[in-house]
PQR file with spaces between the fields and no chain letter, atoms N, CA, C, O and H, PARSE charges and radii, in Angstrom:
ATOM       1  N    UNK     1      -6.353   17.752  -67.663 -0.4000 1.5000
ATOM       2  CA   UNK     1      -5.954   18.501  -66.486 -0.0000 2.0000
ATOM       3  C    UNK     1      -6.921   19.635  -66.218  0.5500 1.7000
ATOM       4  O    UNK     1      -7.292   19.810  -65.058 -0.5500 1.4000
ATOM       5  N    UNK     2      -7.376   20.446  -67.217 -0.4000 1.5000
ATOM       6  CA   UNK     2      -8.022   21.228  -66.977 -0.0000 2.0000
ATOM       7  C    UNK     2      -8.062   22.524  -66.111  0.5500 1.7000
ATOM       8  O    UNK     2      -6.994   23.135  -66.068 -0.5500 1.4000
ATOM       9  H    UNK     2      -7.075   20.304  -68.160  0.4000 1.0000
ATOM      10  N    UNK     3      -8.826   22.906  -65.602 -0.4000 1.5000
ATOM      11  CA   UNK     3      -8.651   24.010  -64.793 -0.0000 2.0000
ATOM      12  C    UNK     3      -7.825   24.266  -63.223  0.5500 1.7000
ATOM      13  O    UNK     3      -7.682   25.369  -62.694 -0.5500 1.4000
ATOM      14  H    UNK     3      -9.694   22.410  -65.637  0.4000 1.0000
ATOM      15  N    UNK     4      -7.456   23.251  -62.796 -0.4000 1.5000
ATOM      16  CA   UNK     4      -6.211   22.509  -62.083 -0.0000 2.0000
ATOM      17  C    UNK     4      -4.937   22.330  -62.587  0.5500 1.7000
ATOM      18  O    UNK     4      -3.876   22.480  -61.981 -0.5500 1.4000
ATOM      19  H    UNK     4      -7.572   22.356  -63.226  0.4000 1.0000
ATOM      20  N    UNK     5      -5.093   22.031  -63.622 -0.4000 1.5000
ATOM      21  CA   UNK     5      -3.462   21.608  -64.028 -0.0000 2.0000
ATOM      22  C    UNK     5      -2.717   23.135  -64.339  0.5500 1.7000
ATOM      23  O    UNK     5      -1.495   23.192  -64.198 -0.5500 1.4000
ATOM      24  H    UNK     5      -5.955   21.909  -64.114  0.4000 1.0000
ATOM      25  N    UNK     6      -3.389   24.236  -64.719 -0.4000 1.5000
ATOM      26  CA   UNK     6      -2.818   25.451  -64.952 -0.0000 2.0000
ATOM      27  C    UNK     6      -2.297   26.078  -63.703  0.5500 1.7000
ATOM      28  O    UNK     6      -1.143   26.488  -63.827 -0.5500 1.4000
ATOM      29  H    UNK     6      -4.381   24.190  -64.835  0.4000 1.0000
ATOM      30  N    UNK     7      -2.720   26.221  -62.791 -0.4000 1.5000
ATOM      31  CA   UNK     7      -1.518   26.360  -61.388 -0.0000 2.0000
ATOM      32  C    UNK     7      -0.392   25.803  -61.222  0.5500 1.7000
ATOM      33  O    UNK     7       0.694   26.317  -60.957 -0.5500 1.4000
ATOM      34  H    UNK     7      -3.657   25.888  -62.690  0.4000 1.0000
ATOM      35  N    UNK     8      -0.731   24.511  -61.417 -0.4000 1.5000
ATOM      36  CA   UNK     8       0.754   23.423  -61.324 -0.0000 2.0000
ATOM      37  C    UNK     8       1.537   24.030  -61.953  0.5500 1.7000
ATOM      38  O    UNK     8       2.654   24.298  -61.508 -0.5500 1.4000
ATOM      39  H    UNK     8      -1.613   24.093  -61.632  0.4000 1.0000
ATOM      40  N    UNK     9       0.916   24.562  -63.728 -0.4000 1.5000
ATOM      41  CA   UNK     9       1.978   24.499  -65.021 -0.0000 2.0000
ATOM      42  C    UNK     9       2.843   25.623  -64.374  0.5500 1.7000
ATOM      43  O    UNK     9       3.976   25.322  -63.999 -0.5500 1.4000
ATOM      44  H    UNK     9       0.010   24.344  -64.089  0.4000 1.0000
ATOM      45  N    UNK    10       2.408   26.842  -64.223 -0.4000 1.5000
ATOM      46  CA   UNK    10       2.439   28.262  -63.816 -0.0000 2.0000
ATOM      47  C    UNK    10       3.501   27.817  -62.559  0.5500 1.7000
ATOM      48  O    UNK    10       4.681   28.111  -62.749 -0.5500 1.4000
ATOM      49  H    UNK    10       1.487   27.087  -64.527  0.4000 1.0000
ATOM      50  N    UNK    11       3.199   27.221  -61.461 -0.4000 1.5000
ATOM      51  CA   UNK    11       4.478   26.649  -60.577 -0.0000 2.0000
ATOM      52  C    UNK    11       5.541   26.308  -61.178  0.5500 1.7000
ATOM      53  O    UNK    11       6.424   27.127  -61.435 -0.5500 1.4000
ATOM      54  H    UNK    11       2.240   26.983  -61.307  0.4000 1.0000
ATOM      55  N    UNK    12       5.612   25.051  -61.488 -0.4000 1.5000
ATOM      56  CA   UNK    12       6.125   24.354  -62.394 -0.0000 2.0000
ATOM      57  C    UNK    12       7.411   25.409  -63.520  0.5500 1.7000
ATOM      58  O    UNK    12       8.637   25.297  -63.548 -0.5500 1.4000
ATOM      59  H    UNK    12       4.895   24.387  -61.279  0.4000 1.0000
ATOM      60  N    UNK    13       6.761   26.098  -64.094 -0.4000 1.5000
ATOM      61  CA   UNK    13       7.328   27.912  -64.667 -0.0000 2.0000
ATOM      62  C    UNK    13       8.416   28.338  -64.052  0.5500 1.7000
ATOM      63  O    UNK    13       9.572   28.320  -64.473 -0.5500 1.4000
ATOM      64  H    UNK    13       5.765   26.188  -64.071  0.4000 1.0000
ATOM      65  N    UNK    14       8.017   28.714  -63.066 -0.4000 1.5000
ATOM      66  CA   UNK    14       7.654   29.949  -62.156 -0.0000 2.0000
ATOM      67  C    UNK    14       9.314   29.053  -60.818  0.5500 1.7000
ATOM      68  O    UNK    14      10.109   29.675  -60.113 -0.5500 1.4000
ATOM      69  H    UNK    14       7.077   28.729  -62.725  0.4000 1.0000
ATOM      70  N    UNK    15       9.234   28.073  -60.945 -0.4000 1.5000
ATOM      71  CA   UNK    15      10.881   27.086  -60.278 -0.0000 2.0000
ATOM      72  C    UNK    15      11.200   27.038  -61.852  0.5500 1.7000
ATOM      73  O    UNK    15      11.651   28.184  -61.843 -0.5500 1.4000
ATOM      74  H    UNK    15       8.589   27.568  -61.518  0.4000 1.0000
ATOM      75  N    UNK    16      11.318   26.711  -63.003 -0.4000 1.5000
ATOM      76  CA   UNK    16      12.260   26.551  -63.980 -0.0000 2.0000
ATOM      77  C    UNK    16      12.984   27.788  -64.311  0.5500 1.7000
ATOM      78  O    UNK    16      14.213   27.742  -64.363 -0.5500 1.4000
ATOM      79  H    UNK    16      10.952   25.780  -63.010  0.4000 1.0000
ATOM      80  N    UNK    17      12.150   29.258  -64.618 -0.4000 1.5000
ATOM      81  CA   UNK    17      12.619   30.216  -64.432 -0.0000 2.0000
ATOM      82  C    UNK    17      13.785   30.391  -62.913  0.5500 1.7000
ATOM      83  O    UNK    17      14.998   30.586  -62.996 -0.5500 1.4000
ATOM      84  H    UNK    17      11.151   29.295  -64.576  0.4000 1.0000
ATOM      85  N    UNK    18      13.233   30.294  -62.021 -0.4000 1.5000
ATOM      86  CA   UNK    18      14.134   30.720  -60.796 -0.0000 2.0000
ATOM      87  C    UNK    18      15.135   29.608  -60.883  0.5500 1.7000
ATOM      88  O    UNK    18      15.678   29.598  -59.779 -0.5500 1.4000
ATOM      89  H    UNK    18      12.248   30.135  -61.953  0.4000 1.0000
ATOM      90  N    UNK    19      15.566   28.829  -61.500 -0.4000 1.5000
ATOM      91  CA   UNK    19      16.573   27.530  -61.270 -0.0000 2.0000
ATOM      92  C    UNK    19      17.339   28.257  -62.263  0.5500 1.7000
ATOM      93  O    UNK    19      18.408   28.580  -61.744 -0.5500 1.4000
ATOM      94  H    UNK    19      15.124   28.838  -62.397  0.4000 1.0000
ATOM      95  N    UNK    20      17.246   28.745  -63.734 -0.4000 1.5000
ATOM      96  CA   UNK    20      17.651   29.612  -64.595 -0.0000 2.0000
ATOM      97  C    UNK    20      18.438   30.701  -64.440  0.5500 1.7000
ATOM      98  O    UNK    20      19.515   31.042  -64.931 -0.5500 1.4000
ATOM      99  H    UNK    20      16.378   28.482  -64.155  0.4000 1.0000
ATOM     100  N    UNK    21      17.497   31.302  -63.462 -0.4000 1.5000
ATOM     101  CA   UNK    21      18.193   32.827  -63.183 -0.0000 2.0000
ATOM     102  C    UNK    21      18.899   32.115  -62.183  0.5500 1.7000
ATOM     103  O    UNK    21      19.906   31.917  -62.862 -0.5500 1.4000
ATOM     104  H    UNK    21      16.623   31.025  -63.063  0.4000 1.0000
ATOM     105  N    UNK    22      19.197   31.494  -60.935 -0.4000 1.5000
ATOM     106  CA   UNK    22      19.942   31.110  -59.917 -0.0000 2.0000
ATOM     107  C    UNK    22      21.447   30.520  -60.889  0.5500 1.7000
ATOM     108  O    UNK    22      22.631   30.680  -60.590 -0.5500 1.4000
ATOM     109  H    UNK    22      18.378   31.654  -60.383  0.4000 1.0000
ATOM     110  N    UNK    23      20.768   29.710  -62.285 -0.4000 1.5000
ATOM     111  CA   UNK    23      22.090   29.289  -62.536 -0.0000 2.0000
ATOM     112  C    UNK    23      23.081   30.151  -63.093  0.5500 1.7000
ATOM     113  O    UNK    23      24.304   30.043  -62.997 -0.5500 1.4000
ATOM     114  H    UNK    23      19.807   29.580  -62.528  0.4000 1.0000
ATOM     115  N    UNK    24      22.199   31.291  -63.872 -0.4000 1.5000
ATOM     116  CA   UNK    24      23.099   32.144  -64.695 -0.0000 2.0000
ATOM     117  C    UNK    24      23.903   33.533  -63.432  0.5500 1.7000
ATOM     118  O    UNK    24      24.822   34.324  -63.647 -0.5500 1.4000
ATOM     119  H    UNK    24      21.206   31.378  -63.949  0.4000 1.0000
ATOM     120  N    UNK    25      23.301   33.378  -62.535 -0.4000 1.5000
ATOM     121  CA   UNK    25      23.865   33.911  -61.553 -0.0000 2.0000
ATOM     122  C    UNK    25      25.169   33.735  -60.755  0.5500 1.7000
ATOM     123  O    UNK    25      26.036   34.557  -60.461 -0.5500 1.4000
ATOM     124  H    UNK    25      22.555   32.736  -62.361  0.4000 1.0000
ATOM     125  N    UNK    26      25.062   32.505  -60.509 -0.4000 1.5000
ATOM     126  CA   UNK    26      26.418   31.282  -59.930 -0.0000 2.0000
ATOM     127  C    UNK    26      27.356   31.384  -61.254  0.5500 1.7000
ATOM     128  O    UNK    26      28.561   31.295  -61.016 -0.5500 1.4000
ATOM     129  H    UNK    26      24.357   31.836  -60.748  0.4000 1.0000
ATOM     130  N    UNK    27      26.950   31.571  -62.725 -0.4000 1.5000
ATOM     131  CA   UNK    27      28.153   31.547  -63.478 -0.0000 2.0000
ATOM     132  C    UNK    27      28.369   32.672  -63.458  0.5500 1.7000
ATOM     133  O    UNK    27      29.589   32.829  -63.502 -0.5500 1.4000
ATOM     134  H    UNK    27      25.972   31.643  -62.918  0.4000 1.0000
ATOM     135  N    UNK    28      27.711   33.843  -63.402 -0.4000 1.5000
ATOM     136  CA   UNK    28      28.618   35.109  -63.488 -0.0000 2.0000
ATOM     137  C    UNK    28      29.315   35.750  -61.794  0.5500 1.7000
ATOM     138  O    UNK    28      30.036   36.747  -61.752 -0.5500 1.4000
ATOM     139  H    UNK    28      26.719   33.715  -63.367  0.4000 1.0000
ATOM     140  N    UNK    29      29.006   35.130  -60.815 -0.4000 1.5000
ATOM     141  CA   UNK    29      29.879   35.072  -60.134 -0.0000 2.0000
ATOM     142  C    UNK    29      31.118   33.904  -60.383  0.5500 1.7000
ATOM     143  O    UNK    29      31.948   33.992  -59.478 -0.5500 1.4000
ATOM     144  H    UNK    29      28.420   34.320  -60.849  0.4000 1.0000
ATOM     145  N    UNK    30      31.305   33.301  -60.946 -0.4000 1.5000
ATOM     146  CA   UNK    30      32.604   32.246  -61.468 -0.0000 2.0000
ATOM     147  C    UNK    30      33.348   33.016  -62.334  0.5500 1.7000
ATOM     148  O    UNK    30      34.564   33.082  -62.153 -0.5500 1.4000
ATOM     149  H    UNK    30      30.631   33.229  -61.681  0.4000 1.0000
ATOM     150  N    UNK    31      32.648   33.817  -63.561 -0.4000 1.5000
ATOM     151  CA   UNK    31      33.478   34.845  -63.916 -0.0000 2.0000
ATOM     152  C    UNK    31      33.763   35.797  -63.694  0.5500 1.7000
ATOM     153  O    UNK    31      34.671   36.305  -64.351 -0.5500 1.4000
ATOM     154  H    UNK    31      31.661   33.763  -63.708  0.4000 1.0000
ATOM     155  N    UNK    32      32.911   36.763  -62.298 -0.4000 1.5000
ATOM     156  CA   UNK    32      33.761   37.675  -61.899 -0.0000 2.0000
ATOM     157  C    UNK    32      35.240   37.326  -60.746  0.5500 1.7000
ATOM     158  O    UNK    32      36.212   38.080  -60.711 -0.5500 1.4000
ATOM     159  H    UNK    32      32.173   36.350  -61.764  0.4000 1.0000
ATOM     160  N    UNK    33      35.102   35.878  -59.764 -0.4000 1.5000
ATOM     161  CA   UNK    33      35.859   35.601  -59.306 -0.0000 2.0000
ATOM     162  C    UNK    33      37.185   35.379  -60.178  0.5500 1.7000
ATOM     163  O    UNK    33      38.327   35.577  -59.763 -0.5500 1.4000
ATOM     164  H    UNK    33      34.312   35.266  -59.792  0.4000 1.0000
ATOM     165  N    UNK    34      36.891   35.006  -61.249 -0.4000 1.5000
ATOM     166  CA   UNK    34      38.078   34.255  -61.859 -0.0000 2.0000
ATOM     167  C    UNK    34      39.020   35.846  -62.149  0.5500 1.7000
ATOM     168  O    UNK    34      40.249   35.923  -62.156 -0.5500 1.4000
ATOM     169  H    UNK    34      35.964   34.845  -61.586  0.4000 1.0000
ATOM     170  N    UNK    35      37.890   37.192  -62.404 -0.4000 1.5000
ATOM     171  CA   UNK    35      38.280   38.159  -62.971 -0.0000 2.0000
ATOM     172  C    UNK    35      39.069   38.985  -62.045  0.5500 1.7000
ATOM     173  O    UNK    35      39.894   39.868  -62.281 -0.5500 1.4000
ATOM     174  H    UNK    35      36.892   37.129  -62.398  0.4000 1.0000
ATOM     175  N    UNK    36      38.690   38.567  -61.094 -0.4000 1.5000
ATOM     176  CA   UNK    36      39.200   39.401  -59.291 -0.0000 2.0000
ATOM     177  C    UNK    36      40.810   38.645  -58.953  0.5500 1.7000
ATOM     178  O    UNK    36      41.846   39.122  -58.488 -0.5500 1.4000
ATOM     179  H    UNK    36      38.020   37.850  -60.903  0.4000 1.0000
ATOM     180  N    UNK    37      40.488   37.418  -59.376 -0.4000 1.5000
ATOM     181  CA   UNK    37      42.102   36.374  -59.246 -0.0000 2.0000
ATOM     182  C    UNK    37      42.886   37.471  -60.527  0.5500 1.7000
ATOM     183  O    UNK    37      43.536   38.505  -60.373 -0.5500 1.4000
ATOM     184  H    UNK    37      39.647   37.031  -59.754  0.4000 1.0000
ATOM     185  N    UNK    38      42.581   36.894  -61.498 -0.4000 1.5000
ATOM     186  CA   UNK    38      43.265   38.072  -62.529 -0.0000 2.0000
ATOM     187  C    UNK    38      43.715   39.384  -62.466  0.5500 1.7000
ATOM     188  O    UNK    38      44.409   39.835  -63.377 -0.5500 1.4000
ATOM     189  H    UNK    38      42.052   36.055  -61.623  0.4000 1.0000
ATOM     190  N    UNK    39      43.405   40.050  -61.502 -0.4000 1.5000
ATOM     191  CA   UNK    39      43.454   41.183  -61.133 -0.0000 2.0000
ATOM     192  C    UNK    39      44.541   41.786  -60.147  0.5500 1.7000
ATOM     193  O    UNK    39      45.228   42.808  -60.138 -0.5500 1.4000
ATOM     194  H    UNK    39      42.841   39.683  -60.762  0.4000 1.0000
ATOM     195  N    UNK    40      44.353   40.470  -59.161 -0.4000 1.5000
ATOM     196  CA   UNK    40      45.021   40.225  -58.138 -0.0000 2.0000
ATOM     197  C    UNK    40      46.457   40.238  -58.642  0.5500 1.7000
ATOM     198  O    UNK    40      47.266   41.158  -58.523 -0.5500 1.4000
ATOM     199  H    UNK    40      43.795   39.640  -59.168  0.4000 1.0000
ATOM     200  N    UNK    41      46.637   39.014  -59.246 -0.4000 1.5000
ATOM     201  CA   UNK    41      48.006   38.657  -59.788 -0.0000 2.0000
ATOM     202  C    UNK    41      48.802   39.459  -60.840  0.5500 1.7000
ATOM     203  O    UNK    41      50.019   39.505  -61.019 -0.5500 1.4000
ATOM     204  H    UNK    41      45.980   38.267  -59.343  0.4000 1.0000
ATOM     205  N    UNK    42      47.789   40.082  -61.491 -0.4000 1.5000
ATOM     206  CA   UNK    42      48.204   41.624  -62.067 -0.0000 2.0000
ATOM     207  C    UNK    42      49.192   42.424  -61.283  0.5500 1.7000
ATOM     208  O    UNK    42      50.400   42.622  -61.418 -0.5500 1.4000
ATOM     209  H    UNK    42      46.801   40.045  -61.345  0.4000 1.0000
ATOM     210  N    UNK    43      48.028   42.936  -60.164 -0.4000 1.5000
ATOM     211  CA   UNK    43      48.845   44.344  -59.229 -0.0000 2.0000
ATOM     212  C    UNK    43      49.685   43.668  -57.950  0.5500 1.7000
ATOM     213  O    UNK    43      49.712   44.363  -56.934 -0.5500 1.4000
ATOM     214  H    UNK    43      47.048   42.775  -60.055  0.4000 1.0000
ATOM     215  N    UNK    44      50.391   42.343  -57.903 -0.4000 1.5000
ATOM     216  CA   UNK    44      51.053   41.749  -57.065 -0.0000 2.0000
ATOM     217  C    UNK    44      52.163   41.427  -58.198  0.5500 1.7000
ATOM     218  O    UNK    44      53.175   41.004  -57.638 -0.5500 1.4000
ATOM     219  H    UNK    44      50.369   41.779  -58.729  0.4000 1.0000
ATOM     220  N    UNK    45      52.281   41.471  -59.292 -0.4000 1.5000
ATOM     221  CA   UNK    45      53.509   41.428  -60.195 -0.0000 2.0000
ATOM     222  C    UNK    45      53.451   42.927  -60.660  0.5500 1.7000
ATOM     223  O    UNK    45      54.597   43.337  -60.844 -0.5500 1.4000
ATOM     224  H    UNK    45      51.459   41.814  -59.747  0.4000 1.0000
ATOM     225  N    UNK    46      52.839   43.538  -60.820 -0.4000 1.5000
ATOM     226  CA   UNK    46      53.227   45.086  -60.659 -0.0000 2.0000
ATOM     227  C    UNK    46      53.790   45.668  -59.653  0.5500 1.7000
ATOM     228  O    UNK    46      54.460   46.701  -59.673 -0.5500 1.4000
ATOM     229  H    UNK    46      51.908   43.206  -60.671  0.4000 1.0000
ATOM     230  N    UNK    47      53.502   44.960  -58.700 -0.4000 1.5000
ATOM     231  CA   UNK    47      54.107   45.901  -57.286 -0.0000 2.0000
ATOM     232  C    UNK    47      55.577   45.314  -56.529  0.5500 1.7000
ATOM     233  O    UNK    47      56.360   45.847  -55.743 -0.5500 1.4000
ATOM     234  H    UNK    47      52.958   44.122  -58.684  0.4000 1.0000
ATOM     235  N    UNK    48      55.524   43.744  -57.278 -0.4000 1.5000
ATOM     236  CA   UNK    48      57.070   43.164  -56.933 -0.0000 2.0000
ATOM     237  C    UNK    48      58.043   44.245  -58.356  0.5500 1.7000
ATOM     238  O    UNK    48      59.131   44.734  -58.050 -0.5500 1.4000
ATOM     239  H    UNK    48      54.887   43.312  -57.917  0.4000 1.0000
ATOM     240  N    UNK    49      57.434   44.476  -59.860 -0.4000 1.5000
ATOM     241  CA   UNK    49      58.207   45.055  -60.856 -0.0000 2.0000
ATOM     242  C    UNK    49      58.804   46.959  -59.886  0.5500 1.7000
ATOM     243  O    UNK    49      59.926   47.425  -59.687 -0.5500 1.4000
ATOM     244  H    UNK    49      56.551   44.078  -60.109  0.4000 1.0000
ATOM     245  N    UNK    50      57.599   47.418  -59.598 -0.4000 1.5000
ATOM     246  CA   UNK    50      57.401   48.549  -58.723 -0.0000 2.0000
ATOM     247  C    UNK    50      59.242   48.475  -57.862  0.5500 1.7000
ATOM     248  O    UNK    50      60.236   49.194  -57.958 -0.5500 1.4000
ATOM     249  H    UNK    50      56.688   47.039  -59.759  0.4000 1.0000
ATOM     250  N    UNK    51      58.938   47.296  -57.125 -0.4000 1.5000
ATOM     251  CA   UNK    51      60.142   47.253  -55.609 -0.0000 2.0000
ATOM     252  C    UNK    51      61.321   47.108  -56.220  0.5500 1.7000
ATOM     253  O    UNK    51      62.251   47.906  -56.103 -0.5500 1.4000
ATOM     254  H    UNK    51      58.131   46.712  -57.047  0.4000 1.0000
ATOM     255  N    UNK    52      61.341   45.805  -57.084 -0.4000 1.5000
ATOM     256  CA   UNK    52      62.637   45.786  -57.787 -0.0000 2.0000
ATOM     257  C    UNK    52      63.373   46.919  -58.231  0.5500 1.7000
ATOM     258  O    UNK    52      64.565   47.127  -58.005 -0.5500 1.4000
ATOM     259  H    UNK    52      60.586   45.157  -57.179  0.4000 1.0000
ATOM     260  N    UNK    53      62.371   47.839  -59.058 -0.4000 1.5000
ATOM     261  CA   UNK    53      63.160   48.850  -59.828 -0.0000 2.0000
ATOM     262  C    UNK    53      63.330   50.192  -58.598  0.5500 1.7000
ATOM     263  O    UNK    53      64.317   50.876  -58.868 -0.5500 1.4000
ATOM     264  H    UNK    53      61.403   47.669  -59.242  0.4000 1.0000
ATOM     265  N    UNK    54      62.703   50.599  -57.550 -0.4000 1.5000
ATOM     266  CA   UNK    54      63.202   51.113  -56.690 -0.0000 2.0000
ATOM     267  C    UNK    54      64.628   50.831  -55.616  0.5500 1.7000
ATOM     268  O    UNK    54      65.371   51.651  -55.077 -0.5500 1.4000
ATOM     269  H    UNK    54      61.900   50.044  -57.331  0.4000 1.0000
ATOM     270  N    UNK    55      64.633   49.327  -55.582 -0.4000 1.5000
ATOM     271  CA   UNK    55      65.958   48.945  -55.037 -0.0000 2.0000
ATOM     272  C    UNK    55      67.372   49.916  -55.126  0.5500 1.7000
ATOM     273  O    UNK    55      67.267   50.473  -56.219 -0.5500 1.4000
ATOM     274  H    UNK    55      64.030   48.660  -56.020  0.4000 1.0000
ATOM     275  N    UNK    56      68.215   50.221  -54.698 -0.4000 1.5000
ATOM     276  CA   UNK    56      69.193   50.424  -55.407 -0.0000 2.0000
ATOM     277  C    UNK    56      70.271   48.834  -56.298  0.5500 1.7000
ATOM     278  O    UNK    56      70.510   47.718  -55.834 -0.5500 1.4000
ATOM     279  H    UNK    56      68.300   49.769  -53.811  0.4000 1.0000
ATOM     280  N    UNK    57      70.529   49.239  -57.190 -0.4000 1.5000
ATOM     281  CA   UNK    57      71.197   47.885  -57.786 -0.0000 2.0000
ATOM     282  C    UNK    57      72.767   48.050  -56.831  0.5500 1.7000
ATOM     283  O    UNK    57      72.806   47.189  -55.951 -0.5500 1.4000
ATOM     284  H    UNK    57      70.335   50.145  -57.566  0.4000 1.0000
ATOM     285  N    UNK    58      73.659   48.703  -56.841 -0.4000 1.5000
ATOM     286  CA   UNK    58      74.622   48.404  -56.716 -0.0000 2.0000
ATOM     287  C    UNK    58      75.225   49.147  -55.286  0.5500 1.7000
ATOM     288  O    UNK    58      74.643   50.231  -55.328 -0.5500 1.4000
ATOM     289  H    UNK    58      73.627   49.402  -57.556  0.4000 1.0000
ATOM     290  N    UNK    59      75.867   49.156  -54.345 -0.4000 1.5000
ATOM     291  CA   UNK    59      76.427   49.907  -53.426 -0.0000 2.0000
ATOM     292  C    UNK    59      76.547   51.483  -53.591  0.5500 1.7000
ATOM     293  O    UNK    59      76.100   52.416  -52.924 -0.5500 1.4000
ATOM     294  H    UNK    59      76.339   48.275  -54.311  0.4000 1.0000
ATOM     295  N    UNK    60      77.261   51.422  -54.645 -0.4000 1.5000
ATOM     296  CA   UNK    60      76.841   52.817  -55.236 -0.0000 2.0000
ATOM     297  C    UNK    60      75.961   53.738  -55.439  0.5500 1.7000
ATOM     298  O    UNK    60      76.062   54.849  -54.918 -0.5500 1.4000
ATOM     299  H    UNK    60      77.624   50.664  -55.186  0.4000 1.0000
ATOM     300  N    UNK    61      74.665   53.285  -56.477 -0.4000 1.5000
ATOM     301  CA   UNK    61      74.022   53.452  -56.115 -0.0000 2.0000
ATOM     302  C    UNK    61      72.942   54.046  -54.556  0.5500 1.7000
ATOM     303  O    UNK    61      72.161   54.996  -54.491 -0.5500 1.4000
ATOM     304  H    UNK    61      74.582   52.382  -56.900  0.4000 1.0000
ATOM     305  N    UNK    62      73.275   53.188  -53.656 -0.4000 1.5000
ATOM     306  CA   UNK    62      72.673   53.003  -52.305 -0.0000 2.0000
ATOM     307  C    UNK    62      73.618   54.298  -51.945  0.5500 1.7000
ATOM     308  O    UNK    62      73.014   55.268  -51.487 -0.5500 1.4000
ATOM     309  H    UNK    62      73.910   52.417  -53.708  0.4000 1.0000
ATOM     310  N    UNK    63      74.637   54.378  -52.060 -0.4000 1.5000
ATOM     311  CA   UNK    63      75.511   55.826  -51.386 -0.0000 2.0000
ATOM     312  C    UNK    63      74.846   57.179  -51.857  0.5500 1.7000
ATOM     313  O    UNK    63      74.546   58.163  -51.182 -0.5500 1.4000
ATOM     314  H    UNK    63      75.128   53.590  -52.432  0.4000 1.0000
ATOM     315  N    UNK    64      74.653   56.863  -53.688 -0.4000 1.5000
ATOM     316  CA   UNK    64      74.270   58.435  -54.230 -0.0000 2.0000
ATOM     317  C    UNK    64      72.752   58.654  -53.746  0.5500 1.7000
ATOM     318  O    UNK    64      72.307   59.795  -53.876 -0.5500 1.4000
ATOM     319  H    UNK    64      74.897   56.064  -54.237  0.4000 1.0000
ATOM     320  N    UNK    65      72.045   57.818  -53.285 -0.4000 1.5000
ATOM     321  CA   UNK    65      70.658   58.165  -53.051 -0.0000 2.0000
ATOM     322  C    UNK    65      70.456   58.220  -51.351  0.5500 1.7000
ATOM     323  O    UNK    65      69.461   58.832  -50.963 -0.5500 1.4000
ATOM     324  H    UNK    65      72.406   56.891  -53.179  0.4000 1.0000
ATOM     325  N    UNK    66      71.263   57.672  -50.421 -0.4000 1.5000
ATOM     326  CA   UNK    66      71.664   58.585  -48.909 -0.0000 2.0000
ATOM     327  C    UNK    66      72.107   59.662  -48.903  0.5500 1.7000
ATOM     328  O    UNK    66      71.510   60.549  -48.294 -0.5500 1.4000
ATOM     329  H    UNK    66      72.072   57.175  -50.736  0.4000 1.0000
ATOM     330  N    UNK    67      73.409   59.944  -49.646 -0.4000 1.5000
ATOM     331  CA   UNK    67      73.660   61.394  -50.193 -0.0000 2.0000
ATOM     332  C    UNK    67      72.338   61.946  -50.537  0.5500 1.7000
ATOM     333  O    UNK    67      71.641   62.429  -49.644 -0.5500 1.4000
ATOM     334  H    UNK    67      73.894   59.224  -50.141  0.4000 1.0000
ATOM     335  N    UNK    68      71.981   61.916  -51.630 -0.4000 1.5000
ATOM     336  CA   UNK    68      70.585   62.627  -52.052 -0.0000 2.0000
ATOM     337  C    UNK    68      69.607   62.918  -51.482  0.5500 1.7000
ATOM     338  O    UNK    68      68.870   63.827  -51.865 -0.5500 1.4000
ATOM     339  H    UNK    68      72.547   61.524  -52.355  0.4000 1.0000
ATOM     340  N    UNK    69      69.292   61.858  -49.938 -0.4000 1.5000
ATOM     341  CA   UNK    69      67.952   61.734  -49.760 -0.0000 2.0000
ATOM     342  C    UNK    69      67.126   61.544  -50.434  0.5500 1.7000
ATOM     343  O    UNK    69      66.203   62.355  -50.513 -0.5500 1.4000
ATOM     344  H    UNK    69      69.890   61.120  -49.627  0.4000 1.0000
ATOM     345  N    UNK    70      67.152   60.354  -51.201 -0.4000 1.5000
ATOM     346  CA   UNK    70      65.930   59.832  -51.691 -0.0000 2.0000
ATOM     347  C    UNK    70      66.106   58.270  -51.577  0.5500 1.7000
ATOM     348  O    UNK    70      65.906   57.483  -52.502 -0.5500 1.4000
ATOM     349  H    UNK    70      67.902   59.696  -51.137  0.4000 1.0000
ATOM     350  N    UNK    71      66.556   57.904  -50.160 -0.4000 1.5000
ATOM     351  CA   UNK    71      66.072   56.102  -50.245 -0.0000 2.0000
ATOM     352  C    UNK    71      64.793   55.934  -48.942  0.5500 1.7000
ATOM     353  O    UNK    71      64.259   54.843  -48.738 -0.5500 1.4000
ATOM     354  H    UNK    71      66.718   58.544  -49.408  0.4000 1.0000
């Protein structure tokens, strides 16, 4: 190959590297998505635990906190 074939190789490089970094890229966006879903479903069962326990449970309840002002 000779003094020709060393451009090619250097190309040749130069796409294996960039196919590399492109791939390790696409997986760490797969694990930050997966990490953002996780996250999600976190503070959407925190925030249904949140409502529940603000509810009043019983009629009662619901009276002493109109009385109170705090519903």
């Amino acid at each position: 190959m000779g003094a020709r074939g060393a451009p090619l190789r250097h190309h040749a490089l130069a796409i294996l590297l960039f196919l590399r970094a492109l791939r390790r890229s696409g997986e760490r966006a797969g694990r930050l998505a997966e990490q953002l879903e996780t996250m999600e479903n976190t503070h959407d069962a925190l925030r249904r635990m949140l409502e529940a326990a603000a509810r009043p449970r019983t009629r009662e309840e619901l009276a002493e906190r109109l009385r109170n002002g705090r519903l």
